[in-house]
N, C-alpha and C positions, 0 to 999 in steps of 0.2 A: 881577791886580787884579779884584777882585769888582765886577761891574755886574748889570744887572735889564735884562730885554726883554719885553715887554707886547703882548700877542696878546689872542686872543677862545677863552676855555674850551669846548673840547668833548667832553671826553670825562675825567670827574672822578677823582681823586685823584695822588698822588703819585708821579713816578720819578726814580731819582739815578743816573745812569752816565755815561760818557763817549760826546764825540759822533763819529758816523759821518754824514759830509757826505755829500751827493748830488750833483754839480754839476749845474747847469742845463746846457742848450746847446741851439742853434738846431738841430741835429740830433736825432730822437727818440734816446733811447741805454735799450740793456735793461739794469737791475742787476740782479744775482744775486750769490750765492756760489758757486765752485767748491773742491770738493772736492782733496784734497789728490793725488790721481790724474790730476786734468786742469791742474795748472798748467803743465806742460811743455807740452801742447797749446792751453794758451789762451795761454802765450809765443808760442808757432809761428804761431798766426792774427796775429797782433798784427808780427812777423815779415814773412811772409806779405802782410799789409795794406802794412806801410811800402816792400817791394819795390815791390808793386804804384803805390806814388804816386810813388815815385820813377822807376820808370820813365814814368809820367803827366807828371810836370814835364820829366822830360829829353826826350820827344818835342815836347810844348809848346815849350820853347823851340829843339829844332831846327827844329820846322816853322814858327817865325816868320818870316815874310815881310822881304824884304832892307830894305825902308822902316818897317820898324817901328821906332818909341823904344826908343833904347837901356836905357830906363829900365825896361821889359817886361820885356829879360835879365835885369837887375839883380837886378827882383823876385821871378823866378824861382829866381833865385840862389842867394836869400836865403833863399825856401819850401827850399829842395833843404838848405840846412844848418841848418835850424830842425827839418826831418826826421829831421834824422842826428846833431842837439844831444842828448850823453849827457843835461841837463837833464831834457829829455823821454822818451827811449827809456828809460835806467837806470830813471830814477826811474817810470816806466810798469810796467816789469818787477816794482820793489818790489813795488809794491801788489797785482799779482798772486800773487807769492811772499809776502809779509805778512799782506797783507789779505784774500786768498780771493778779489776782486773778480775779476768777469769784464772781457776784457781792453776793454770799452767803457768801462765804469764805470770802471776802472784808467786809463784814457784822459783821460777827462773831467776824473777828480779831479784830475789832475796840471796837467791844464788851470788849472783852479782854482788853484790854487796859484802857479804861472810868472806868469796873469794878474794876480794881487795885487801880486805883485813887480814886473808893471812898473808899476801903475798908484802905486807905491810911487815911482819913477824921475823925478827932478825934470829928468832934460832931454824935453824933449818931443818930439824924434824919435825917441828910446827908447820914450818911453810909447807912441809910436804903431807900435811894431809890434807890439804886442798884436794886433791887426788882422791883421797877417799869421800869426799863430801860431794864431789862433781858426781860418782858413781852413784851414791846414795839418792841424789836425788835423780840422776838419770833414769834408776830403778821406779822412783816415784813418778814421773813423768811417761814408765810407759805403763804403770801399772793404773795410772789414769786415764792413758789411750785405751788401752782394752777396757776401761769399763764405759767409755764413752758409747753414746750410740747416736753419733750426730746432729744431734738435738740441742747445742750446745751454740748454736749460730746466736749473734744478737740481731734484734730486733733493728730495723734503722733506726736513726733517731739518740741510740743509744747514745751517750757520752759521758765523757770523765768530769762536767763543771761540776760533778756533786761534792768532787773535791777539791777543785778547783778555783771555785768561787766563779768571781768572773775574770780572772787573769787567764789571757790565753795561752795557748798550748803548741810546743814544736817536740815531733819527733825525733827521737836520734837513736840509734842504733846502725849494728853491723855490718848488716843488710837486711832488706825486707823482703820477704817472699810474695810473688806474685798474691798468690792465695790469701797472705794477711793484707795485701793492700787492697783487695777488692771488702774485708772488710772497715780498714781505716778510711776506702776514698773519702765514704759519708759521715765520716764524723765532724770533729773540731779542731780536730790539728790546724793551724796554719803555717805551716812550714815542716821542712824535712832534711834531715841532716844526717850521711850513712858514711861507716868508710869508707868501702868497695863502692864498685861501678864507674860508669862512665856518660858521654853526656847522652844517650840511648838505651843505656839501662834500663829495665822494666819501671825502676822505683823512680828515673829523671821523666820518664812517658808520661805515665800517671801523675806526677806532681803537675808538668804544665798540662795534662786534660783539668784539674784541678785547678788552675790559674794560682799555684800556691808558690810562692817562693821555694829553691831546694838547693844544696847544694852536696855534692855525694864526692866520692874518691878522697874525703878529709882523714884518711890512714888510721888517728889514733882516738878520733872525737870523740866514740861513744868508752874510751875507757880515762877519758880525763877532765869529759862533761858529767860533774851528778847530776842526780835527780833534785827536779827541783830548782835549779843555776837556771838564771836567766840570763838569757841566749837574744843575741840577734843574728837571722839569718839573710847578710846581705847578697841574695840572687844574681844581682849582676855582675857582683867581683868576684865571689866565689869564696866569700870569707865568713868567716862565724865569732862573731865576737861573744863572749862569756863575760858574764858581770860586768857589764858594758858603765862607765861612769857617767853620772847626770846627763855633761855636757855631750859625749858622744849620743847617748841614747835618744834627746832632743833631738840633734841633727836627723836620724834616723824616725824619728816621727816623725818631721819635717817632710822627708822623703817619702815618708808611706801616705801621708798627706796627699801628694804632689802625682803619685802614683794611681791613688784614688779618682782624681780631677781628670787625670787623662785616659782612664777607662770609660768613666763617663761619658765623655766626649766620645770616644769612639764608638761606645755603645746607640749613637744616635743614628750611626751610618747600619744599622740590625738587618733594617727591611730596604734598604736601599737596594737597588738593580747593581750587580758586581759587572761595569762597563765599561771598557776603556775608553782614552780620550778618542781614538780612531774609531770606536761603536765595537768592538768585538766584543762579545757577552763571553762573560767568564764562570765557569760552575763553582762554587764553594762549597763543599759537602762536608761530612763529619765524620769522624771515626769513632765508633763505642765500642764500649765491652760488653755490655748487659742494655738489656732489650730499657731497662728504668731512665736510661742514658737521652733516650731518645725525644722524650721532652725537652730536652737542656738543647738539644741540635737543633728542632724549630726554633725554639726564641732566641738564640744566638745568629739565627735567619739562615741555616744551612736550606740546601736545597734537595737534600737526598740526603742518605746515610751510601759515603763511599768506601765505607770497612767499618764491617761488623766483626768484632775480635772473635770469635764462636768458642775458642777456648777455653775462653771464661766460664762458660756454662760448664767444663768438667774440673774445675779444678776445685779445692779445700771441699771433698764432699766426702771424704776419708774410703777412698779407693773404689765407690759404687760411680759406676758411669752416669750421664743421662740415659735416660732411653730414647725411642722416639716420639713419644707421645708429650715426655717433658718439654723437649727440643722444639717441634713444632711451636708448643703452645708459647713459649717465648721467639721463636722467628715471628710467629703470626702478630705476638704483642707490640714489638718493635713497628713491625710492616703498617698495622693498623694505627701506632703511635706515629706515625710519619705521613698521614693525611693522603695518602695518593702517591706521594712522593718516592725516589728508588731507592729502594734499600739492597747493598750490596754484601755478602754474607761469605766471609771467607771460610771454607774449611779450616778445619779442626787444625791448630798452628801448634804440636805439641813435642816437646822435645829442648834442649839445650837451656836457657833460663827459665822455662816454666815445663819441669816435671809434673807428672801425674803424681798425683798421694796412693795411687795403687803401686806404683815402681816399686818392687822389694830393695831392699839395702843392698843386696850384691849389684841390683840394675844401676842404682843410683854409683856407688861407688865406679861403675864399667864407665857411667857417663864422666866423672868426676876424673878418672885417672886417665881416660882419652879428652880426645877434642870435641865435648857433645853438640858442637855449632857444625860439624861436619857429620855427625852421626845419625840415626833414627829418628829424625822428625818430619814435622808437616807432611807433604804428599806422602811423601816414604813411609811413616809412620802412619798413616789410612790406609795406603795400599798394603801393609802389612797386618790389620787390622780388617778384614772385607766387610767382616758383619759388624762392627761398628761404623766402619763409612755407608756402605749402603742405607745404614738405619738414620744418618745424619743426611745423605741425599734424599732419602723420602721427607723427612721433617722440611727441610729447603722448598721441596718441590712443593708439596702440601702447601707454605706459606704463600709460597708464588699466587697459589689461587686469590686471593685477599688483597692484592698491591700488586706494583713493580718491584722484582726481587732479581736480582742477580748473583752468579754464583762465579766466587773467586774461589783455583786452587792456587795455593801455595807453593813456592820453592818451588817451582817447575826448571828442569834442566834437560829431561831425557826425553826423545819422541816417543820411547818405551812407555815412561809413564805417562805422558799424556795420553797417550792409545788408551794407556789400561785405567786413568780416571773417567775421561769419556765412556768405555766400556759400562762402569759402574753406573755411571749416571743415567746410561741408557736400561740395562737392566733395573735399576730404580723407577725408572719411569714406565716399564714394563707391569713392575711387579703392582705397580699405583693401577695402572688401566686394567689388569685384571682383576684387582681387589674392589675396582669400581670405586675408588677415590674419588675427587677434587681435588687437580694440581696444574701447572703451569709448564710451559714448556720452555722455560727458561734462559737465557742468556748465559752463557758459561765465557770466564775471563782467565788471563793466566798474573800470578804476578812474577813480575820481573825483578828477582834480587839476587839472582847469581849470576856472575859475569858471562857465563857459558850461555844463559839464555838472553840476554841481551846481544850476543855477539851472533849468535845462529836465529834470532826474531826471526828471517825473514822462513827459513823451515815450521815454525810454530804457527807462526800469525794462521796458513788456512784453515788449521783447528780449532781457533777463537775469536770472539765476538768482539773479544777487546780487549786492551792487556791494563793495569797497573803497577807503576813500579816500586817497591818496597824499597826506599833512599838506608833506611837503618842496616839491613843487610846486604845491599848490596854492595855499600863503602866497607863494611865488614869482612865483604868475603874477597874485594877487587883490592885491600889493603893488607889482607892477612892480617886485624886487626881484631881480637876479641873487646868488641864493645861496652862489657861488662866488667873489663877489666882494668881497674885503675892505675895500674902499671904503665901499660901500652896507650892509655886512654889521650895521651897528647899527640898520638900519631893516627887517630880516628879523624880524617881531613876532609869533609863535606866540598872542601874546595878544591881537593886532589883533579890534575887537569884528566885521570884517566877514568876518573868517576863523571866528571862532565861529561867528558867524551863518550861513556856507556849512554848517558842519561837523555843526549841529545840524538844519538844514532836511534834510541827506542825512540825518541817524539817524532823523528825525522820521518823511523821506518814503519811505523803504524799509523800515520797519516799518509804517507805514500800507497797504504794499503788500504786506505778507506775506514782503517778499526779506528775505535775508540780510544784514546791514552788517558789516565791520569796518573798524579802519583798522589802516593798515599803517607810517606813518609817523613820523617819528621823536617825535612828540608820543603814538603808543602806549607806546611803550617810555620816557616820564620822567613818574616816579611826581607830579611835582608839578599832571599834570592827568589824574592816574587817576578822582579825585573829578567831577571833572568831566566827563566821561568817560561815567561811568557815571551821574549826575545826569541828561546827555542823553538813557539809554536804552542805550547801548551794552553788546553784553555779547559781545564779540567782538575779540581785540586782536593784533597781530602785531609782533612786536620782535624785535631781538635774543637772544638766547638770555643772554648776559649780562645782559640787562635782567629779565629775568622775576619773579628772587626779591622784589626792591624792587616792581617794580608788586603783588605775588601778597601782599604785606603790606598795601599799600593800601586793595586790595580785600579783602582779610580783615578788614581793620579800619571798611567801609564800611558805613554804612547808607541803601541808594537812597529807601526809601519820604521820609528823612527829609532828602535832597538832593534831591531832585528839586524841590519845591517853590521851592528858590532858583535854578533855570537862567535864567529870565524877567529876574529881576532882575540875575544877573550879564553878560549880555547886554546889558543895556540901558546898565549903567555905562559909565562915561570911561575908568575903570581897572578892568578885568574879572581881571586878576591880585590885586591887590588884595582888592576884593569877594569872590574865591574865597577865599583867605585869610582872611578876616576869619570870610563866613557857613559854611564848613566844620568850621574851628575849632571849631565847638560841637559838631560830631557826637561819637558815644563814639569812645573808641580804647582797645585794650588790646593790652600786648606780648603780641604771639601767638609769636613766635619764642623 
């Protein structure tokens, strides 16, 4: 039977395939795909694992103490045949041999599954050993973390058609963890469907760098979507239709059709000069995660990389940092992937939606039961960290030698820590000239995403070369708005008049000052406030690579001298969305594509 599920659109247009569930679990768990050479060895861990708990439960209950509840053996009993339930191992095995799933994920999902079934169960001391089945395999999921030794990464390229055929594929699940979607970006998914989140979410960012349809904050989706239901994820309404009937489904090829034809077209404007009609040249740059990124940024015609995420490089690597020797050699890859071109490289952004896999569980829990978007990250979290920052400003600097490399810190708010990152970056540069290196003497930027530093720029600005403004956290934090959270996600207002008003005093007060502006965040890359945008002054933009050809029409089609005169007023409005709509409207426009 055909139903509808209703999310928050983040990342536009249409995908139709069949779903691939992710289960949740109180246990982190890595998804991958394995290749059809390691299913015999990801059987063996899975193996492997279940010996090992089993021997855990049979010690446990021999070493119970003679006065212990007999109800204790019971339980154990009960783990010990829940382990050894074909249910669970068989059907574990499937997904591995079917699915390509690694044997965590092959774990989980079957978890998912068993647990429907009981919560399906009308007597209720059935229902209730869910509970003990969620533990048992919790046991087995960490008893495969410890034997892992990281080596368990897949290869690119990897994907699920081996079971798939050639019908394609949309994600859905709970949430996604940063860490697994650095290894889904490159698969086959074409679309993505989560409960949680908001339109900034880590897993809405990644969909449109991805140009993938996604629609996230849909509450109960991945517990009323199986596996397998074919899904359509309509991106622009925010809607998921399930066993979609003939005639809707047509329509929606119709549209993915239609979707098709006008990327193409766009895609002719690639290598065109980004220049408004009054002659102002405008920068188009890119934002990646990983140094591989950096191809996709030329031939989508950026002209620099303007945020390099550096994060990326320490996250799903099971708690071992980079060093500096790793770190270079991917700055320098990037730098030398970008022809000449600048590449700008923000410190380590770590904290609030994307933990460390070193975090212990007490950490994580500290972040989980506070507010971790106000807690221990970015600069705060280097500055508290010296011998890992310093070892990341040398890698920086090092790349410098090779290219144009600029160095962005993050979350800047205090002149305290701006003193004490400059400090760092100078003793790095110290420690480079006595070791008798190769390195660069760099450009250092600050980014602008907390209200405190947009409001005191003009104290920051003599300390940096140039600022960019991070739009995702900065509405976050001028909104009291957690981005990530589906709840509050309808009060997340890119068009709030006091978020303009930050956004326009930084383009205002760093052209006043002779520094460099751009923004980097996700209000660069949607073409619906390019006008705007550039009315403020700005002429410097960092997005997606995806995003470029649409904003590069924008501004083709722009004329500043004759926007600029309405910034004042749309500022000042009740409804500044609106008012830019209405007073842009009159500008010329012509298909340049």
């Amino acid at each position: 039977m055909s139903f509808q599920v209703f999310g928050l659109p983040v990342s536009r247009g249409v995908a139709i395939g069949r779903a691939v569930l992710v289960a949740s679990s109180r246990v982190d768990v890595a998804h991958y795909f394995i290749d059809e050479t390691q299913i015999d060895s990801e059987i063996e861990r899975l193996r492997a694992a279940r010996d090992e708990v089993a021997e855990e439960l049979s010690n446990l209950k021999r070493d119970l103490p003679a006065d212990a509840p007999g109800e204790l053996s019971a339980l154990l009993d009960v783990h010990l045949l829940l382990l050894h339930d074909e249910t669970l191992a068989d059907a574990t095995k499937q997904w591995i041999q079917d699915r390509h799933y690694n044997a965590e994920w092959a774990l989980s999902a079957q978890l998912e599954v068993i647990a429907r079934q009981f919560d399906d169960m009308e007597d209720e001391y059935l229902r209730e050993r869910k509970a003990d089945l969620e533990q048992v395999v919790e046991r087995l999921l960490r008893a495969l973390a410890r034997a892992s030794t990281g080596g368990h990464t897949p290869a690119p390229g990897v994907g699920p058609r081996d079971f798939a055929g050639e019908d394609p594929l949309v994600l859905v699940a709970n949430d996604i963890a940063p860490a697994d979607m650095l290894q889904f970006k490159r698969s086959v998914f074409t679309g993505f469907i989560t409960d949680v989140g908001g339109r900034t979410s880590h897993t809405a960012i990644v969909a449109r760098s991805m140009d993938i349809p996604a629609v996230v904050g849909a509450r109960e989706a991945s517990h009323i979507i199986r596996q397998d239901d074919w899904v359509v994820i309509d991106g622009d309404n925010g809607i998921v239709v399930v066993d979609p009937s003939p005639l809707l489904l047509e329509e929606y090829r119709f549209r993915q059709r239609q979707s098709g034809l006008e990327r193409d077209r766009l895609a002719r404007l690639r290598h065109t000069p980004a220049v408004t009609l009054d002659g102002e040249r405008v920068e188009l740059q890119a934002n990646i995660e990983l140094p591989v990124d950096a191809p996709a940024a030329l031939e989508a015609g950026a002209v620099g990389v303007g945020l390099f995420r550096s994060e990326f490089l320490f996250m799903n690597r099971n708690g071992e940092l980079p060093g500096e020797e790793e770190q270079f050699e991917a700055y320098r890859s990037a730098v030398e992937a970008m022809k000449g071109l600048p590449v700008t490289i923000r410190t380590v952004d770590i904290g609030a939606d994307k933990p460390l896999d070193r975090m212990s569980s007490a950490e994580l829990r500290h972040e989980h039961a506070l507010n971790p978007a106000l807690g221990l990250r970015a600069i705060r979290w280097s500055l508290s960290e010296p011998g890992m920052f310093r070892q990341q400003l040398r890698a920086i600097l090092r790349a410098g030698a090779f290219g144009k490399v600029r160095l962005l810190i993050p979350m800047v708010a205090h002149l305290s820590e701006v003193r004490m990152a400059l400090e760092a970056i100078a003793r790095a540069k110290q420690q480079l000239a006595d070791a008798g290196r190769p390195h660069a003497d760099v450009e250092v930027g600050a980014m602008i995403e907390v209200p405190a530093a947009a409001l005191a720029l003009p104290t920051l600005l003599p300390h940096f070369d140039f600022v960019s403004v991070g739009t995702n956290d900065l509405i976050q934090y001028t909104l009291a708005i957690d981005r990530a959270d589906e709840a509050v996600a309808h009060l997340y207002d890119p068009w709030h008049p006091a978020v303009l008003q930050l956004i326009a005093r930084t383009i205002e007060c760093a052209r006043a000052a002779g520094k460099g502006v751009s923004v980097c965040g996700e209000m660069a890359g949607d073409p619906a406030f390019t006008e705007l945008l550039l009315a403020m002054g700005l002429r410097s933009f960092s997005m997606h690579p995806s995003q470029i050809a649409a904003v590069k029409q924008r501004v083709l089609r722009a004329d500043t001298r004759r926007l600029a005169p309405h910034v004042a007023t749309i500022l000042a409005s009740e409804n500044p969305e609106a008012s830019c709509v209405s007073l842009f409207s009159k500008s010329t426009h012509h298909d340049l594509a």
